[in-house]
N, CA, C and O atoms as CSV, one atom per row, in Angstrom:
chain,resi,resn,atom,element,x,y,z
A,1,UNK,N,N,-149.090,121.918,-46.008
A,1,UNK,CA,C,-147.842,122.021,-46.732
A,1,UNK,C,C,-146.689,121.749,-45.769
A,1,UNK,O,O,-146.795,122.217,-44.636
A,2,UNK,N,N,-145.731,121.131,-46.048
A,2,UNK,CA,C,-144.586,120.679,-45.268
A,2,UNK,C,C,-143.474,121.546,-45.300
A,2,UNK,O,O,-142.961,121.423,-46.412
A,3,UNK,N,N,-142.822,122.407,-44.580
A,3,UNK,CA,C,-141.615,123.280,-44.258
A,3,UNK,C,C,-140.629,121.995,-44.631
A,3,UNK,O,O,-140.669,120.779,-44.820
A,4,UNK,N,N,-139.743,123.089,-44.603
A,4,UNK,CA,C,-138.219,121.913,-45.172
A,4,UNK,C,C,-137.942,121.148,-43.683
A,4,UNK,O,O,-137.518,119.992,-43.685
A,5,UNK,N,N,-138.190,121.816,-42.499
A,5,UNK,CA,C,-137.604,121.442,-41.224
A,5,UNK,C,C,-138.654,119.831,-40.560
A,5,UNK,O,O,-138.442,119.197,-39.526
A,6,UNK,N,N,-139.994,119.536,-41.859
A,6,UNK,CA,C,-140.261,118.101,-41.271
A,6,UNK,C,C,-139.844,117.080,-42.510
A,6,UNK,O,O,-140.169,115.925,-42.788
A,7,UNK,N,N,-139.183,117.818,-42.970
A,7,UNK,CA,C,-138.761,116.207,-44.129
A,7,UNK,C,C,-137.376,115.660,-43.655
A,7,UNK,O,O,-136.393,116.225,-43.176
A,8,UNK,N,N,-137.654,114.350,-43.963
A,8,UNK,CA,C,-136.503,113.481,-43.459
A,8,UNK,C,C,-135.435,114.250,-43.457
A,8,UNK,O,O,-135.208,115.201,-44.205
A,9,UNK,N,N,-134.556,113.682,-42.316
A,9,UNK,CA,C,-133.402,114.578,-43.001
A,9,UNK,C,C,-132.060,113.352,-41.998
A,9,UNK,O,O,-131.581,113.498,-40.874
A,10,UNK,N,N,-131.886,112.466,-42.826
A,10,UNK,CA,C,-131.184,111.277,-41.813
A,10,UNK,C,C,-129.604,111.598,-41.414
A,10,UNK,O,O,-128.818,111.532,-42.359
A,11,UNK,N,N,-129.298,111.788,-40.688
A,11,UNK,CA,C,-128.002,111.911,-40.205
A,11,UNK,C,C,-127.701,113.194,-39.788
A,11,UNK,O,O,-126.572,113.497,-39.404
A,12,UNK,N,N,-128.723,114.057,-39.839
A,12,UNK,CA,C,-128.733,115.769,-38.950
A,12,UNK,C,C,-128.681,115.421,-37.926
A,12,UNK,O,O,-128.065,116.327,-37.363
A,13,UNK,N,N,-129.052,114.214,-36.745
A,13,UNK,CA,C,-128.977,114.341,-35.556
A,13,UNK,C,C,-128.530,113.364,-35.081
A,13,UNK,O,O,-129.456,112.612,-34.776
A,14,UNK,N,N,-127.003,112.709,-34.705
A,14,UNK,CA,C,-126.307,111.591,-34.623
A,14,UNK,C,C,-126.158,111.448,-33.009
A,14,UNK,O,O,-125.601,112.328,-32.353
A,15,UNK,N,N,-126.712,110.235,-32.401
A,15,UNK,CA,C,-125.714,110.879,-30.921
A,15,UNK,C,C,-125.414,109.787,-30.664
A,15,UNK,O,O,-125.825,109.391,-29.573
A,16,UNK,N,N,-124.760,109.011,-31.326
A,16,UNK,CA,C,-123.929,107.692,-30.998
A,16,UNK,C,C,-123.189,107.396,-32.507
A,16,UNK,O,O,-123.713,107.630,-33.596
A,17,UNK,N,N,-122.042,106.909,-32.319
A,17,UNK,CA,C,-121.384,106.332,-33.351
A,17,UNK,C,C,-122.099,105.708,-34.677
A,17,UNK,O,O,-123.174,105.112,-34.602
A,18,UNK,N,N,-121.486,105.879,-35.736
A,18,UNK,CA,C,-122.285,104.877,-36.992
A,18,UNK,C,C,-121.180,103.312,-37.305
A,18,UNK,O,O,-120.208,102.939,-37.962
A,19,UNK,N,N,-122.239,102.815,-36.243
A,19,UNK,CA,C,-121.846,101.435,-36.658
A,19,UNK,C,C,-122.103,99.866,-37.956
A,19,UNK,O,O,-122.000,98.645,-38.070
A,20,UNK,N,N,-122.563,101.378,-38.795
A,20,UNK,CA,C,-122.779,100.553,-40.430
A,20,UNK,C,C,-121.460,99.581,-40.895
A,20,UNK,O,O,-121.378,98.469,-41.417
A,21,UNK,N,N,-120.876,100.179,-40.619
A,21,UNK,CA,C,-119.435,99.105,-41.087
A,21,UNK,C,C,-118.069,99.002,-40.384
A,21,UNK,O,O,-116.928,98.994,-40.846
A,22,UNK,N,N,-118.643,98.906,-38.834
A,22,UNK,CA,C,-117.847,98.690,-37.026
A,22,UNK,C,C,-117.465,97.045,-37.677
A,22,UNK,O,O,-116.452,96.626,-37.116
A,23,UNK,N,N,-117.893,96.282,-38.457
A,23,UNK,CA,C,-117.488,94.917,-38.841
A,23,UNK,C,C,-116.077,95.203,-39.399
A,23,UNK,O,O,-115.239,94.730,-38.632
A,24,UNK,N,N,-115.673,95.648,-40.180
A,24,UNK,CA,C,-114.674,95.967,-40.809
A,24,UNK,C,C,-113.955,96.903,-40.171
A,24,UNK,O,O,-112.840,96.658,-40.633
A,25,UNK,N,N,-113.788,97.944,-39.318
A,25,UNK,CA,C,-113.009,98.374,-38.619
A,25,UNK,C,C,-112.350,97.455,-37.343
A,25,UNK,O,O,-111.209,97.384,-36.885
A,26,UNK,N,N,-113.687,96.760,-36.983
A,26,UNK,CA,C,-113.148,95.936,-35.904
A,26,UNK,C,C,-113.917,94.730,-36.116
A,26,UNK,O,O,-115.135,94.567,-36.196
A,27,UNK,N,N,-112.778,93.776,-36.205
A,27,UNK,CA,C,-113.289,92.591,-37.111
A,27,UNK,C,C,-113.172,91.329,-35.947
A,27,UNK,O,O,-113.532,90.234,-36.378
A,28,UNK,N,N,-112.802,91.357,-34.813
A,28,UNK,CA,C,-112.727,90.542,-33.537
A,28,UNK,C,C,-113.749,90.571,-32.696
A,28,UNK,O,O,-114.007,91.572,-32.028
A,29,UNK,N,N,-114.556,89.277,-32.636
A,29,UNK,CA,C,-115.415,89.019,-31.540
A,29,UNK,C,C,-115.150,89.191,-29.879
A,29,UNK,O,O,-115.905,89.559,-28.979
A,30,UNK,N,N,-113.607,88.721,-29.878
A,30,UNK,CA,C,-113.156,89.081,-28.821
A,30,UNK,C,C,-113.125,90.702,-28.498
A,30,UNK,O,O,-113.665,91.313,-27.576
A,31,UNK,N,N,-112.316,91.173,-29.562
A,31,UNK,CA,C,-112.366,92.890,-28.764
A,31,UNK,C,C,-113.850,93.185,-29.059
A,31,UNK,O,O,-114.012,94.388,-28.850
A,32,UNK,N,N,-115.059,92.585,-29.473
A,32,UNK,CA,C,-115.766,93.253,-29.056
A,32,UNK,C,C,-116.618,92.865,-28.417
A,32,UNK,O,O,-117.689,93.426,-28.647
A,33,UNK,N,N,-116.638,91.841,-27.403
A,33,UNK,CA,C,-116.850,91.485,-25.956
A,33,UNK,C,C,-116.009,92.191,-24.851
A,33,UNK,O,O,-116.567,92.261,-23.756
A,34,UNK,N,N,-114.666,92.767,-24.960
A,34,UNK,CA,C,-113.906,93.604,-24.435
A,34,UNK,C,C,-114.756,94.548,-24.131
A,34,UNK,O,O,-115.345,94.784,-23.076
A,35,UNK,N,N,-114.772,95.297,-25.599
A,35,UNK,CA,C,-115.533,97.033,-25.175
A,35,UNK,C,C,-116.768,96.744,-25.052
A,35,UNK,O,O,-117.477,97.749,-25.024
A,36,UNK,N,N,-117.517,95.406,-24.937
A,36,UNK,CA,C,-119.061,95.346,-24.021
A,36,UNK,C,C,-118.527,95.532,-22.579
A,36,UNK,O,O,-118.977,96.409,-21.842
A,37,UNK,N,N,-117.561,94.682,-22.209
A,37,UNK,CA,C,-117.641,94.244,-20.619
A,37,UNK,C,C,-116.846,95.612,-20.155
A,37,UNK,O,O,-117.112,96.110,-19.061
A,38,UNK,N,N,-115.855,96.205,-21.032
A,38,UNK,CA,C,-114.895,97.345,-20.167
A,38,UNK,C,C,-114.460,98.347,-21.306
A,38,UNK,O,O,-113.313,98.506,-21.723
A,39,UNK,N,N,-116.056,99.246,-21.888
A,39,UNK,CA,C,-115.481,99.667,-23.076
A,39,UNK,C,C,-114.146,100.805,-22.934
A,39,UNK,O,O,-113.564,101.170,-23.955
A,40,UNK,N,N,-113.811,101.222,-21.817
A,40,UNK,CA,C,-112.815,102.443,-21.418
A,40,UNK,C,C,-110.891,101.636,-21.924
A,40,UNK,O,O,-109.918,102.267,-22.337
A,41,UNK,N,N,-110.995,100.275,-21.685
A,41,UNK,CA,C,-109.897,99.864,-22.254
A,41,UNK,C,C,-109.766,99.542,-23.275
A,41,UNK,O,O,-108.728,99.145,-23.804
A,42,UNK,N,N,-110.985,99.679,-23.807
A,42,UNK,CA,C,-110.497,99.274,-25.632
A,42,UNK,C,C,-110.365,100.792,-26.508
A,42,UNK,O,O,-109.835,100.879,-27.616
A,43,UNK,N,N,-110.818,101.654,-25.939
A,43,UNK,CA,C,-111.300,102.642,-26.491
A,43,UNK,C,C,-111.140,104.088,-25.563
A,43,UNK,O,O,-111.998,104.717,-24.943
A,44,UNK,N,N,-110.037,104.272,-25.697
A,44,UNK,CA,C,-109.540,105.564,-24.126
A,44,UNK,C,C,-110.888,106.480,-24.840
A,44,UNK,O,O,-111.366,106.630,-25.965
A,45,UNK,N,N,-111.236,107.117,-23.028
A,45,UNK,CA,C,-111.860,108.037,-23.408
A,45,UNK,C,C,-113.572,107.908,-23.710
A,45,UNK,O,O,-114.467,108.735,-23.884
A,46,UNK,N,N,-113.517,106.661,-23.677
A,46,UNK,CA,C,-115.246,106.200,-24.402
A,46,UNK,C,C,-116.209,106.813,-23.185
A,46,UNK,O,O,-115.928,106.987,-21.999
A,47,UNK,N,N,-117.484,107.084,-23.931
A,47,UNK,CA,C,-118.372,107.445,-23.359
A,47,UNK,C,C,-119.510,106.367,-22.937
A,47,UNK,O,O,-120.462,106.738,-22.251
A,48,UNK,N,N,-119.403,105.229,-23.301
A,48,UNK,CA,C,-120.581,104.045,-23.809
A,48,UNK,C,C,-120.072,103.411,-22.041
A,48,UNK,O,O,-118.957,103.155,-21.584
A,49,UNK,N,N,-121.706,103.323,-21.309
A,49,UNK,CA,C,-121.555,102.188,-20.449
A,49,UNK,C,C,-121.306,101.268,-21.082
A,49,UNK,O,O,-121.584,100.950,-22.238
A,50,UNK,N,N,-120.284,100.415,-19.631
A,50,UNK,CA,C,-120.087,98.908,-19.657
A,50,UNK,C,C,-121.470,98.086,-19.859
A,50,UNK,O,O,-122.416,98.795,-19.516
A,51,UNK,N,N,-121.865,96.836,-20.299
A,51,UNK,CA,C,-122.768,96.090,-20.376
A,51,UNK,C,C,-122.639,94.548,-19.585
A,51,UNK,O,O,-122.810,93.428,-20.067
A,52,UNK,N,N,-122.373,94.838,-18.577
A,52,UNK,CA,C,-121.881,93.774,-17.596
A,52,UNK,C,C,-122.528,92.884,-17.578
A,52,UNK,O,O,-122.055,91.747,-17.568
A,53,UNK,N,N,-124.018,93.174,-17.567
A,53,UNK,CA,C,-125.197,92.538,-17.506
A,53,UNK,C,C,-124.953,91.250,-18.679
A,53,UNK,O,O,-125.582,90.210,-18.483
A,54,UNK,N,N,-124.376,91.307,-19.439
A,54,UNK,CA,C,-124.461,90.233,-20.584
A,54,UNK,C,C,-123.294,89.264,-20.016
A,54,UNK,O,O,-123.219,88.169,-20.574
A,55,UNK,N,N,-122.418,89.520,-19.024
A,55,UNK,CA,C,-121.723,88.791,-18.531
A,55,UNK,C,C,-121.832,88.247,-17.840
A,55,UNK,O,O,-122.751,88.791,-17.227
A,56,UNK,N,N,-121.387,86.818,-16.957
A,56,UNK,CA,C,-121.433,86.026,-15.922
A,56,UNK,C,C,-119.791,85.404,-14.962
A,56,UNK,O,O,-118.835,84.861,-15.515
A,57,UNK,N,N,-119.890,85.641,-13.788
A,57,UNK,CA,C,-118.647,85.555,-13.202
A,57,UNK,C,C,-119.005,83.586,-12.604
A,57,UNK,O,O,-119.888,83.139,-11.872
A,58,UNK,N,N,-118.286,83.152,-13.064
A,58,UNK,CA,C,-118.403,81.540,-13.149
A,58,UNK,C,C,-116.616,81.163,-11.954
A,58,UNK,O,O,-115.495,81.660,-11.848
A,59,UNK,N,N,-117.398,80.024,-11.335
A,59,UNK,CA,C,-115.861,79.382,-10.573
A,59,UNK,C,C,-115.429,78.895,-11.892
A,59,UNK,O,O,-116.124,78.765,-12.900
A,60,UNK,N,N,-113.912,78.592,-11.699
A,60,UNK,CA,C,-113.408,77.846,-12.655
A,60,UNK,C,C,-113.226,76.363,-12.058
A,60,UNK,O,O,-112.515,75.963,-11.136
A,61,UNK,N,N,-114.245,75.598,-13.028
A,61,UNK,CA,C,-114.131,74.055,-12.511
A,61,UNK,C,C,-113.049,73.291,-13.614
A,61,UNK,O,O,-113.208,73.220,-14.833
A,62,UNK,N,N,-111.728,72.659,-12.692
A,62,UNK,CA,C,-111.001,72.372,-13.937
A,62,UNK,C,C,-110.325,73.042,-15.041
A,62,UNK,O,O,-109.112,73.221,-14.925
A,63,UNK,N,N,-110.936,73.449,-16.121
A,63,UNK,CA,C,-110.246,74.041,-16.924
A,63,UNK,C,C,-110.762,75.154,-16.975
A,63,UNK,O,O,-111.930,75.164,-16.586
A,64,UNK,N,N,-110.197,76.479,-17.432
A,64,UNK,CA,C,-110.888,77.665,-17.988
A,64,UNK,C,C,-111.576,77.731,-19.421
A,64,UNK,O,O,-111.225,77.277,-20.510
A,65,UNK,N,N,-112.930,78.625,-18.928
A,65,UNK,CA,C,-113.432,78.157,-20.440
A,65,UNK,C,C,-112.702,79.209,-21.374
A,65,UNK,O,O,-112.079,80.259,-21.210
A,66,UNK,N,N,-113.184,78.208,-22.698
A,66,UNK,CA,C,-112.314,79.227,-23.939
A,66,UNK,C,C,-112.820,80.267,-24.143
A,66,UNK,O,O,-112.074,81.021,-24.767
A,67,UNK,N,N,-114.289,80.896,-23.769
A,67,UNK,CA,C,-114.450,82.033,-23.757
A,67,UNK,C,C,-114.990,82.731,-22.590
A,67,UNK,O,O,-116.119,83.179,-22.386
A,68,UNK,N,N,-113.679,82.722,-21.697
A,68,UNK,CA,C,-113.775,83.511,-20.876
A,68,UNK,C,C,-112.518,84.854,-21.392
A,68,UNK,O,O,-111.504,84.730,-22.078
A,69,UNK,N,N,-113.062,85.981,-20.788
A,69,UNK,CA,C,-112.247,87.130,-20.835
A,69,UNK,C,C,-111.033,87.268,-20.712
A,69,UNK,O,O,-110.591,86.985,-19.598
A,70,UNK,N,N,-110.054,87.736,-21.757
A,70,UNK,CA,C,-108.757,87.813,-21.066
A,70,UNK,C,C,-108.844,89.368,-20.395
A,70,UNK,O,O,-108.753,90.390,-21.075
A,71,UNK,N,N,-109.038,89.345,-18.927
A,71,UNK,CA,C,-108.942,90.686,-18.464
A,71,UNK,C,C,-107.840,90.276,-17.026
A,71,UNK,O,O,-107.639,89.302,-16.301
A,72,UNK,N,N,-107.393,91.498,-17.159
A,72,UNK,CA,C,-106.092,91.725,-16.498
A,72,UNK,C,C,-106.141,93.188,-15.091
A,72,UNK,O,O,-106.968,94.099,-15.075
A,73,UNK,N,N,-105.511,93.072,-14.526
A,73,UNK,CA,C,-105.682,94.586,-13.730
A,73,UNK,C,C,-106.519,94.322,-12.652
A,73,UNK,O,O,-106.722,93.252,-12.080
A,74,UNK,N,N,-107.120,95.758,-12.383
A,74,UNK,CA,C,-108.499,95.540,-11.734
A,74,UNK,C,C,-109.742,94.995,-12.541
A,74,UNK,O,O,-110.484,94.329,-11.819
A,75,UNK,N,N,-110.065,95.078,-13.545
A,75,UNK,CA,C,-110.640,94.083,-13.918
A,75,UNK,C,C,-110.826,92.685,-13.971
A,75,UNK,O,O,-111.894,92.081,-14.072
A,76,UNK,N,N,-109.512,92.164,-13.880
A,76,UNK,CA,C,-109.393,90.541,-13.458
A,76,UNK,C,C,-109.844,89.756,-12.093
A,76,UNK,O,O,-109.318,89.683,-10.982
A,77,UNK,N,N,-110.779,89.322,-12.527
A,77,UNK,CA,C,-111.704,88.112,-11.103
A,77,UNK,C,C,-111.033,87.756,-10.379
A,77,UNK,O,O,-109.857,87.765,-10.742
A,78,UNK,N,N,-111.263,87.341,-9.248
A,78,UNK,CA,C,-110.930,86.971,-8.226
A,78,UNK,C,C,-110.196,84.974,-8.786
A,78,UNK,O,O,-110.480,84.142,-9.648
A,79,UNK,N,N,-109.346,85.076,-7.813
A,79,UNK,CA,C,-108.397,83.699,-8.229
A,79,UNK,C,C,-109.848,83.221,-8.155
A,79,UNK,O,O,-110.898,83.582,-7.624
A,80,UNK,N,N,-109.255,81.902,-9.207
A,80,UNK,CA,C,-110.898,80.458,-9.108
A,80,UNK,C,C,-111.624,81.229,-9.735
A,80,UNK,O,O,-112.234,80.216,-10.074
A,81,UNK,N,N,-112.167,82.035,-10.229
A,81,UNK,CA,C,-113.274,82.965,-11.247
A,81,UNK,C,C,-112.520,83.209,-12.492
A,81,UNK,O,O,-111.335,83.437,-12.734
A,82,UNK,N,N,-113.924,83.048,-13.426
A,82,UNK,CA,C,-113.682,83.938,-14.430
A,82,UNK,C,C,-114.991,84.487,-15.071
A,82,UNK,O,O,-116.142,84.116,-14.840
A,83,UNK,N,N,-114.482,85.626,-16.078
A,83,UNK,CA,C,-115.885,86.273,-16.816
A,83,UNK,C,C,-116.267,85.609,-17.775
A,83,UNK,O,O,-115.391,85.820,-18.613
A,84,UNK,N,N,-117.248,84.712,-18.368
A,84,UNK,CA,C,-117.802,84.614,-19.342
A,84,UNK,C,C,-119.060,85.375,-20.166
A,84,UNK,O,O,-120.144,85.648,-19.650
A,85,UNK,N,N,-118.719,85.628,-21.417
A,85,UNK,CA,C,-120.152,85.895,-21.855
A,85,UNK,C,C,-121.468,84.947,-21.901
A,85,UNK,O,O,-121.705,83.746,-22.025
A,86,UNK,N,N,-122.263,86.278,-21.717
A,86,UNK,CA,C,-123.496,85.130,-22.455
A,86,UNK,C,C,-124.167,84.733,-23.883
A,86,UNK,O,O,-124.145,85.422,-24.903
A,87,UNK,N,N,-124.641,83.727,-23.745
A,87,UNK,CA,C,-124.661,83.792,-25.105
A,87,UNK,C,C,-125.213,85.378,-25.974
A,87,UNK,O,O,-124.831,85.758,-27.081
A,88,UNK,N,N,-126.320,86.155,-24.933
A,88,UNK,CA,C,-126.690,87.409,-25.386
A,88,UNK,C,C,-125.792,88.223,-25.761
A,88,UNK,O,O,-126.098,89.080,-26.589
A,89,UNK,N,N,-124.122,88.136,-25.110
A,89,UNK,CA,C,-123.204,89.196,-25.412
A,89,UNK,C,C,-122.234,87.945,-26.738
A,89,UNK,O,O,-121.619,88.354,-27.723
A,90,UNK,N,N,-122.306,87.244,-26.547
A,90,UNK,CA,C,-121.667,86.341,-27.690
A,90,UNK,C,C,-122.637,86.572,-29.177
A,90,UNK,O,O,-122.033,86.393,-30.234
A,91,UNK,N,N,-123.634,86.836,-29.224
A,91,UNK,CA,C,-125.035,86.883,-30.547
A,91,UNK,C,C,-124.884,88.451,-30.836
A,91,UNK,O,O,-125.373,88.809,-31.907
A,92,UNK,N,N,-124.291,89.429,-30.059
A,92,UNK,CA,C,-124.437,91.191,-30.062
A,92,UNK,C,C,-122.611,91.352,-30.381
A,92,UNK,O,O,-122.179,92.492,-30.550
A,93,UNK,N,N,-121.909,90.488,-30.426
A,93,UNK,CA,C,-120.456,91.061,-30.694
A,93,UNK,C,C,-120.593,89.728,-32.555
A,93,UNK,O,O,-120.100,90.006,-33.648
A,94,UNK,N,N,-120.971,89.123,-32.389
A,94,UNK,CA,C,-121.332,88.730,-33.805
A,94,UNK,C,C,-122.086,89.156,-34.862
A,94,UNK,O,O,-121.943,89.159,-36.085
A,95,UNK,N,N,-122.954,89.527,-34.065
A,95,UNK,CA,C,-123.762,90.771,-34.847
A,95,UNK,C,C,-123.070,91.974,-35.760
A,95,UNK,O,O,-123.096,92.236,-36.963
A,96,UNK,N,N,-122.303,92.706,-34.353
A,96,UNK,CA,C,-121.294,94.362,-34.721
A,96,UNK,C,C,-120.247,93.531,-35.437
A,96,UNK,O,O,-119.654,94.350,-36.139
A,97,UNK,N,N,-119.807,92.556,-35.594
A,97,UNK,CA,C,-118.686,91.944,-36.489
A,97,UNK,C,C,-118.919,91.729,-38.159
A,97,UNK,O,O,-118.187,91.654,-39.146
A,98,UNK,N,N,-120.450,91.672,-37.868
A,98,UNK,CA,C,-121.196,91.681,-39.554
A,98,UNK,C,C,-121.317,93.070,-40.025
A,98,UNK,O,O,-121.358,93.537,-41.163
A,99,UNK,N,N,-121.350,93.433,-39.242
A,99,UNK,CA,C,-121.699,95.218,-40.082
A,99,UNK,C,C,-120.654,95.408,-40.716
A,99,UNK,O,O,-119.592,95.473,-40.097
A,100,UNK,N,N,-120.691,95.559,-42.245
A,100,UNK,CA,C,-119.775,95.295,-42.694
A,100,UNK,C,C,-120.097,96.115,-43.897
A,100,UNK,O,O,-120.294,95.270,-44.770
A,101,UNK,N,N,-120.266,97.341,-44.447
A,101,UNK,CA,C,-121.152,97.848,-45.033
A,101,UNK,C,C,-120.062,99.139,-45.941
A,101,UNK,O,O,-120.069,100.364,-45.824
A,102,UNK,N,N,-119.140,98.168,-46.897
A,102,UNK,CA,C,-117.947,99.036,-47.542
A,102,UNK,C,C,-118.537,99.560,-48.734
A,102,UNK,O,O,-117.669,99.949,-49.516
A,103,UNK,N,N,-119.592,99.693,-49.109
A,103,UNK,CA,C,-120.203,100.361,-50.185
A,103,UNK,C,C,-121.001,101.981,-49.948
A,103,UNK,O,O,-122.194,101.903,-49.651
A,104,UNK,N,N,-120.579,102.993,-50.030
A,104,UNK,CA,C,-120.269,104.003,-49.856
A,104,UNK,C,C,-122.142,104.540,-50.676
A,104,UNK,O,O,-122.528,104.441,-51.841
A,105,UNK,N,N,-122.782,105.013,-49.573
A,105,UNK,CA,C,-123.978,105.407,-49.345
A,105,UNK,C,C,-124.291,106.489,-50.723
A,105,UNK,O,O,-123.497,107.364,-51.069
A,106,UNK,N,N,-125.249,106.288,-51.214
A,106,UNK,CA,C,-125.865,107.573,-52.169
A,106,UNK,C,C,-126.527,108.407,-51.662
A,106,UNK,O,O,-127.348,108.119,-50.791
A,107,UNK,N,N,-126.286,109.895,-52.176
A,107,UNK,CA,C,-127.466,110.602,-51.505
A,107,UNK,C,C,-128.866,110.472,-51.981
A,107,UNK,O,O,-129.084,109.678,-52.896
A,108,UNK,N,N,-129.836,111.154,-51.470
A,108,UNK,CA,C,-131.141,110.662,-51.919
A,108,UNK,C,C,-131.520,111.800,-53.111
A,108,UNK,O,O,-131.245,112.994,-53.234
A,109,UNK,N,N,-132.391,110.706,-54.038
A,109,UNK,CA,C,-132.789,111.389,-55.210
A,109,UNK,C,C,-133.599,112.366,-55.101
A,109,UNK,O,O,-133.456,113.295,-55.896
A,110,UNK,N,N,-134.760,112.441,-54.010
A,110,UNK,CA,C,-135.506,113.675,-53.204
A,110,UNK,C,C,-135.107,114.863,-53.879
A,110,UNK,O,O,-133.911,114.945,-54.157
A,111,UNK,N,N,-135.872,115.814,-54.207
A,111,UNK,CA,C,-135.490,117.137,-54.037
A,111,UNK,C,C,-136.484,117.726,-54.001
A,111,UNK,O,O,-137.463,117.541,-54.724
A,112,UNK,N,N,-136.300,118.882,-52.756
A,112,UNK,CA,C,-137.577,119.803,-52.153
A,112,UNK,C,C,-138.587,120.754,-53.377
A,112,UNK,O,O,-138.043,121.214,-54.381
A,113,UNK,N,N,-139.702,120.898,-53.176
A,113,UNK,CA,C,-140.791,121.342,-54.189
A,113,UNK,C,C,-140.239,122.632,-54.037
A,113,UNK,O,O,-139.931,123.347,-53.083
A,114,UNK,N,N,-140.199,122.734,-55.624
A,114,UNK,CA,C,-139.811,124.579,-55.314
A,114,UNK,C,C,-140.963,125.709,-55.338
A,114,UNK,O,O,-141.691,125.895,-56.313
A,115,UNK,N,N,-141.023,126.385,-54.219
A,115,UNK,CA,C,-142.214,127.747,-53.992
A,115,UNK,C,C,-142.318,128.184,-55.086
A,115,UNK,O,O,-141.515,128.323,-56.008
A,116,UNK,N,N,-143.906,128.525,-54.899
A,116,UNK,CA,C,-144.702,129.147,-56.400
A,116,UNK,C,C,-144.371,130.717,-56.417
A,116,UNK,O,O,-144.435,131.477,-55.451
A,117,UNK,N,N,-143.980,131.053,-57.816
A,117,UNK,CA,C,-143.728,132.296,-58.080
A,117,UNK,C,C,-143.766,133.719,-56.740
A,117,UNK,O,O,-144.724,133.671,-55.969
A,118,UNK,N,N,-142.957,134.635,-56.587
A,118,UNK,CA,C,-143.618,135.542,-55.202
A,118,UNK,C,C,-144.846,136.274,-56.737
A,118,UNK,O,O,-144.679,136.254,-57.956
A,119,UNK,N,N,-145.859,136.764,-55.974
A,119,UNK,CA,C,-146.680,137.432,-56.511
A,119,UNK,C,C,-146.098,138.851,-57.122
A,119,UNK,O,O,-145.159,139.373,-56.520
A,120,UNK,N,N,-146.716,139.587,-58.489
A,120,UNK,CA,C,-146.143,140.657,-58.480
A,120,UNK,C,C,-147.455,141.770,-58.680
A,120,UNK,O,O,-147.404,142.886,-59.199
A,121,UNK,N,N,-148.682,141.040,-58.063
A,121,UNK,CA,C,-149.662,142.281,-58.270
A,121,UNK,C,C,-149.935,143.016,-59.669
A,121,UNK,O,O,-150.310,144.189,-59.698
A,122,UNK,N,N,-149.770,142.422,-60.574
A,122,UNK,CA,C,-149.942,142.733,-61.897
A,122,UNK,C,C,-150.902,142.513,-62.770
A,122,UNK,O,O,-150.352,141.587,-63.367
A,123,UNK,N,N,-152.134,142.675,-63.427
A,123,UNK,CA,C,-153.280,142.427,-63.606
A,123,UNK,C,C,-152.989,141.227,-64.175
A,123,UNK,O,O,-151.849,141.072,-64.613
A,124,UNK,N,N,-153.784,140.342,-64.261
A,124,UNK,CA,C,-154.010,139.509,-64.922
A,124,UNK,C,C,-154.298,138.894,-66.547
A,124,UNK,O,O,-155.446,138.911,-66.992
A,125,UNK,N,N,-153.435,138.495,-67.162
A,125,UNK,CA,C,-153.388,138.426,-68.315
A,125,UNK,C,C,-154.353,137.233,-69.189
A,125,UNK,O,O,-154.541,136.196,-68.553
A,126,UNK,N,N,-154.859,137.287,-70.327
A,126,UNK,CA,C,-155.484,136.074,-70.560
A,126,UNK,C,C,-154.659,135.453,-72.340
A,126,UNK,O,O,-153.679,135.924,-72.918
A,127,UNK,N,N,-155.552,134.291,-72.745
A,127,UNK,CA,C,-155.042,134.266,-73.693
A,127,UNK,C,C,-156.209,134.388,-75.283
A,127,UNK,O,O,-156.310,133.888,-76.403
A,128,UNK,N,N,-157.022,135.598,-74.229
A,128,UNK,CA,C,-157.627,135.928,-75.384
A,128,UNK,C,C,-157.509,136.534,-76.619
A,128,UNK,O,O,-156.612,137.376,-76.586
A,129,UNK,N,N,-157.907,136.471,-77.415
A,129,UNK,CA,C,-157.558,137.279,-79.335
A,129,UNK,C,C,-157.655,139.031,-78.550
A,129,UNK,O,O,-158.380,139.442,-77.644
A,130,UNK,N,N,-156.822,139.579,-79.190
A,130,UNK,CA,C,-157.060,141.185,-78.670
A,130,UNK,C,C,-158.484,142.193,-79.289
A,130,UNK,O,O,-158.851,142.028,-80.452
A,131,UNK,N,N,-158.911,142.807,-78.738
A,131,UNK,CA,C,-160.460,143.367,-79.326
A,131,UNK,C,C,-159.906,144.466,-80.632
A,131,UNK,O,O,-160.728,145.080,-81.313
């Protein structure tokens, strides 16, 4: 028999943001290659490592590419450099740009089996004709 404490129970234990519909709050590929490469400036306060790893620091030959980072500060490369994504962080900020999910969730039709009578120690009755 199953206690109430192993049935599904989705959203009792959250430990990251719900990014069901992060498309529509934040609808820019750019800011969200930002808060991959430096999520603390898009987002004071964030807890989420940077994902640098999806980035690449390229010389600039000629022109700058169009998708390189506009980053500024200490974040900004060294003169002659810039950050580009990769295509892995370009396919993961297109991705979070689709989540887009404005239709407002139902709860589930589920409902827990309800416990059999408590006992009351009372003889047992039948539905026999009386003698």
């Amino acid at each position: 028999m199953l206690s109430w404490a192993t049935w599904v129970q989705p959203g009792v234990r959250r430990i990251g943001p719900d990014l069901s519909n992060v498309g529509s709050r934040q609808n820019s590929v750019t800011w969200h290659l930002l808060h991959l490469y430096a999520p603390e400036t898009m987002v004071k306060g964030s807890t989420m490592p940077p994902y640098r790893f999806l980035f690449e620091t390229r010389r600039i030959v000629g022109r700058p590419s169009p998708d390189a980072l506009p980053l500024s500060g200490d974040l900004a490369p060294k003169t002659g450099f810039e950050i580009v994504p990769k295509e892995e962080a370009k396919a993961l900020a297109a991705y979070l740009v689709s989540l887009n999910a404005d239709v407002p969730l139902t709860e589930s039709p589920y409902t827990p089996p309800t416990p059999p009578p408590a006992s009351t120690n009372a003889p047992a009755t039948t539905n026999a004709p009386p003698k």
